[in-house]
C-alpha positions as CSV (number, residue, x, y, z in Angstrom):
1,X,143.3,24.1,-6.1
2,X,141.3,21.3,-7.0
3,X,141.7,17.9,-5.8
4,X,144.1,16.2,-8.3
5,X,144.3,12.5,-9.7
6,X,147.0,12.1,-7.1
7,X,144.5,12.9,-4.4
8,X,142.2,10.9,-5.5
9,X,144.8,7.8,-5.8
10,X,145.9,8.3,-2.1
11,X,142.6,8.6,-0.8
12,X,141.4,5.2,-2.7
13,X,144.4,3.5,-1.9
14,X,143.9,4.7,2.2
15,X,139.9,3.2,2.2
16,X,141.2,0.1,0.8
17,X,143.5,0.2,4.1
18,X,141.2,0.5,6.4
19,X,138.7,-1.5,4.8
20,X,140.9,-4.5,5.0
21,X,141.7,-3.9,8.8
22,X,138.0,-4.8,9.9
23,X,137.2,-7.6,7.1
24,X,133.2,-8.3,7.5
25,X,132.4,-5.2,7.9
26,X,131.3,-2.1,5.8
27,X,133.9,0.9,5.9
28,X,131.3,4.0,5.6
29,X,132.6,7.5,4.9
30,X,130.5,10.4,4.9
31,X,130.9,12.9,2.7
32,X,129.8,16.7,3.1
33,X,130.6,20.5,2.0
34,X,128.2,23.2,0.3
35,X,126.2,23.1,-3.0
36,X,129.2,23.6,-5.6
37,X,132.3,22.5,-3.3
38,X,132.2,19.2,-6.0
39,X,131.4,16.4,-3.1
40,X,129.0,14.6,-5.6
41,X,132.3,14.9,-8.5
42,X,134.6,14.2,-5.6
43,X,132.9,10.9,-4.1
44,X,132.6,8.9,-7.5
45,X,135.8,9.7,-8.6
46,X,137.4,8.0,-5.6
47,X,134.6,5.3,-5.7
48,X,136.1,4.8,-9.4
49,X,139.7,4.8,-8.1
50,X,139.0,2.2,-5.6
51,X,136.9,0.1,-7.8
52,X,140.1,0.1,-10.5
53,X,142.7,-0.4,-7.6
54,X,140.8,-3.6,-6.8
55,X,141.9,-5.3,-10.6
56,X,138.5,-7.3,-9.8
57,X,135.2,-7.8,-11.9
58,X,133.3,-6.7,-9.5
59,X,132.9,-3.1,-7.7
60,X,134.1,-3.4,-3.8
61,X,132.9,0.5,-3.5
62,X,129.6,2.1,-3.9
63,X,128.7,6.0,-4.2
64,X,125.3,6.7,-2.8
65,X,124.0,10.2,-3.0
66,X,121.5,11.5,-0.8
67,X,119.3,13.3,-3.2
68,X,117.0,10.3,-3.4
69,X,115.6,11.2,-0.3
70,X,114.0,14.5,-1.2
71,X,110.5,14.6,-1.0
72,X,108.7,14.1,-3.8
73,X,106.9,17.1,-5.7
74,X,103.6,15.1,-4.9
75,X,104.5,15.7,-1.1
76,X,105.7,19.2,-1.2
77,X,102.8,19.9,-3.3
78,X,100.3,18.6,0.0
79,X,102.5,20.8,2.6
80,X,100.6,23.8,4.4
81,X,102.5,25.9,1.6
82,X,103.4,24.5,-1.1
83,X,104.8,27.6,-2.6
84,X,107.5,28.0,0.0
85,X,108.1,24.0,-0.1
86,X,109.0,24.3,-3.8
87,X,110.9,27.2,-3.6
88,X,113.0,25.9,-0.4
89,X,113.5,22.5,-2.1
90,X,116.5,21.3,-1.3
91,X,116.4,22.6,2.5
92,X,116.7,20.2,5.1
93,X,112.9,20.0,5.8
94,X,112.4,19.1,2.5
95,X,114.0,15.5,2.6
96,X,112.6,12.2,4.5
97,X,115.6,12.5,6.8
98,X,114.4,9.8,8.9
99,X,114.1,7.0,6.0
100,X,117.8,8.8,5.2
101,X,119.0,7.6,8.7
102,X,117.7,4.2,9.0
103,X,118.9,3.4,5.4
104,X,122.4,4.3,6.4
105,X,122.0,2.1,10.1
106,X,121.0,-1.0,7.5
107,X,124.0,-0.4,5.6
108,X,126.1,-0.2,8.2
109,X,124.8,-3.4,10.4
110,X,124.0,-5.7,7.1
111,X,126.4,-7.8,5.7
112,X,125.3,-10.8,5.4
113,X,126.0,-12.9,2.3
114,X,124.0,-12.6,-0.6
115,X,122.0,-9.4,1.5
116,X,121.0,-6.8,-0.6
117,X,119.7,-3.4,0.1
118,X,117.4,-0.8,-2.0
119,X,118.7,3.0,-2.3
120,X,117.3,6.1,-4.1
121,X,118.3,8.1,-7.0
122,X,116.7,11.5,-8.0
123,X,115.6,11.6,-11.6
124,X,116.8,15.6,-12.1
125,X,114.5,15.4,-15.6
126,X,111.6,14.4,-14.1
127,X,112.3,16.3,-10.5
128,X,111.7,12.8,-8.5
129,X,113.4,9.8,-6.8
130,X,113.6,7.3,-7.8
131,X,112.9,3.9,-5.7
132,X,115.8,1.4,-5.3
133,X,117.3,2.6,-8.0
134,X,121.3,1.7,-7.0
135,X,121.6,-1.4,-5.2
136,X,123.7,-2.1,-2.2
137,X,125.2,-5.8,-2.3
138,X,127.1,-8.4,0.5
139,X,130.8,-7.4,-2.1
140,X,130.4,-4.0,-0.9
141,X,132.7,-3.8,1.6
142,X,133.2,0.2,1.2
143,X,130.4,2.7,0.9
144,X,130.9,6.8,0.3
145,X,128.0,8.7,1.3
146,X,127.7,11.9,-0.5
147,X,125.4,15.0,0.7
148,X,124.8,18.3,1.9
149,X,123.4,16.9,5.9
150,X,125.6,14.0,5.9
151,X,127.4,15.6,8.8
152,X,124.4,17.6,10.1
153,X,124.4,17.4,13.7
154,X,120.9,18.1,14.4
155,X,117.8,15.2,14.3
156,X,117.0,13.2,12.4
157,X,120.7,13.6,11.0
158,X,122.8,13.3,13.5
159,X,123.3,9.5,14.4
160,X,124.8,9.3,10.9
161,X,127.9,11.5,11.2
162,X,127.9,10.1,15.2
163,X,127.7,6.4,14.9
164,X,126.9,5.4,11.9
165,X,129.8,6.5,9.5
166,X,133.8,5.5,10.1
167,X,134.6,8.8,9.0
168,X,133.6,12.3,7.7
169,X,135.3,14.0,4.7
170,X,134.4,17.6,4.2
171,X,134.7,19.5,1.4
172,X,136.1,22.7,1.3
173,X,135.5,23.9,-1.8
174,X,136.6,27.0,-3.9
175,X,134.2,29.3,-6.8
176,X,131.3,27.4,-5.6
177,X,128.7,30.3,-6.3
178,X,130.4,30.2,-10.0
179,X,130.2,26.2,-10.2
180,X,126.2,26.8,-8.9
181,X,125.7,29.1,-11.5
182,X,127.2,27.1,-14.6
183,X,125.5,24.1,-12.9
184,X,121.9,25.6,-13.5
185,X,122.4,27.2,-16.7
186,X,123.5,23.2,-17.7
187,X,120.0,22.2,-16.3
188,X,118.0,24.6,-17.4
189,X,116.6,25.5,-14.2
190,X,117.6,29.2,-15.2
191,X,117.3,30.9,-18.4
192,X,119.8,33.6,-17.8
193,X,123.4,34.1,-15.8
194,X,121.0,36.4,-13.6
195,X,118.5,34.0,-12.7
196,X,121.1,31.3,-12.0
197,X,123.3,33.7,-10.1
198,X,120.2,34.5,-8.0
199,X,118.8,31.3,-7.3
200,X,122.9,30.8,-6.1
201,X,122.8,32.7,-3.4
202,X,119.5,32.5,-2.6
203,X,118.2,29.2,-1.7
204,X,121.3,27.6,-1.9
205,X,123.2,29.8,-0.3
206,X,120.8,29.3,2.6
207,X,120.9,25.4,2.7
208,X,124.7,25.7,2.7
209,X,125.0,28.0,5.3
210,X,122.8,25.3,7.3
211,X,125.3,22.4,6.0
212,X,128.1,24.5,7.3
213,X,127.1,25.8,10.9
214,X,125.2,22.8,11.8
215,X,127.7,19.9,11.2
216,X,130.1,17.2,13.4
217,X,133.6,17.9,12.7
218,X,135.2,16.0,10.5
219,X,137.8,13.4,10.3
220,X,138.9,14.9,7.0
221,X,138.7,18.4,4.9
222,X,139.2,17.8,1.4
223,X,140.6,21.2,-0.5
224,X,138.9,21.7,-3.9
């Protein structure tokens, strides 16, 4: 069943909580599950919730997805075979893991008034990140980090779901091969049902598999 308004309230309502038991400090939740279990739809609509539960101006929560840290196509394109990059894309050797990591460890130990600290967004028209493009500020006391090795448990990953992050919510989603497939006929990256359906269980199936087998346990599985 997926995860209802109610859900979504309680969950907001529970990161304000524990936000407000360690005041000066960043509460950091990590959020994982497979391509199509809705972690991405998931994390900003409880970034929203919290942001409206506050009544303030100003957003206490942030929602950083971890696409930004895929390689660019200029990089895949120098690899031994590039052919193989840009057909894996989206696999874990694919992404700057390491810049992934020590972004998350600045988050985590800055604070400090008036701080303010760059993140990536992936421009899905162009096929790129894009530099600094959300920005991470002193108010925001609660951060939800959204993507597929946020839990991984194997380098350069693994300090994040370790030490880094307060807690990790899985996703446990439901008709994700049928979300993947409606998700790349939106896009355009497939011209046909078949095409999506086959880039589904291809190289998404395989990155998820990855996601799933290679993970820390989490605090939290989220039904969807």
């Amino acid at each position: 069943m997926p995860v209802d308004n109610s859900t979504v309230a309680e969950l907001a309502e529970y990161l304000l909580q524990k936000a407000s038991e360690a005041p000066g400090k960043r509460f950091v939740v990590a959020v994982s599950g497979v391509a199509g279990s809705g972690k991405t739809y998931i994390s900003e609509r409880i970034g929203n919730a919290v942001n409206r539960l506050t009544k303030s101006k100003e957003e206490v929560c942030v929602v950083l997805p971890m696409d930004g840290f895929h390689l660019t196509k200029a990089q895949l394109a120098a690899m031994d075979d590039p052919a193989a990059a840009f057909a894996r894309r989206g696999a874990p050797w694919t992404f700057d893991g390491l810049r992934f990591v020590a972004t998350v460890r600045q988050i985590c130990q800055d604070r400090a008034a008036g701080s303010s600290i760059g993140w990536p967004s992936f421009d899905h028209a162009a096929g790129d990140p894009v530099e600094d493009a959300i920005e991470v500020v002193d108010r925001h006391r609660i951060v939800i980090i959204e993507g597929l090795y946020a839990h991984a448990n194997e380098e350069p990953w693994e300090p994040v779901g370790s030490k880094l992050a307060d807690e990790l919510w899985w996703i446990c989603g439901t008709d994700c091969q049928e979300r993947l497939v409606q998700r790349h006929l939106a896009a355009g990256l497939a011209a046909t049902r078949d095409e999506a359906t086959q880039r589904a269980i291809g190289n998404d199936s395989a990155n998820g598999e990855y996601a799933e087998t290679h993970r820390h346990s989490p605090t939290r599985c989220i039904y969807n």
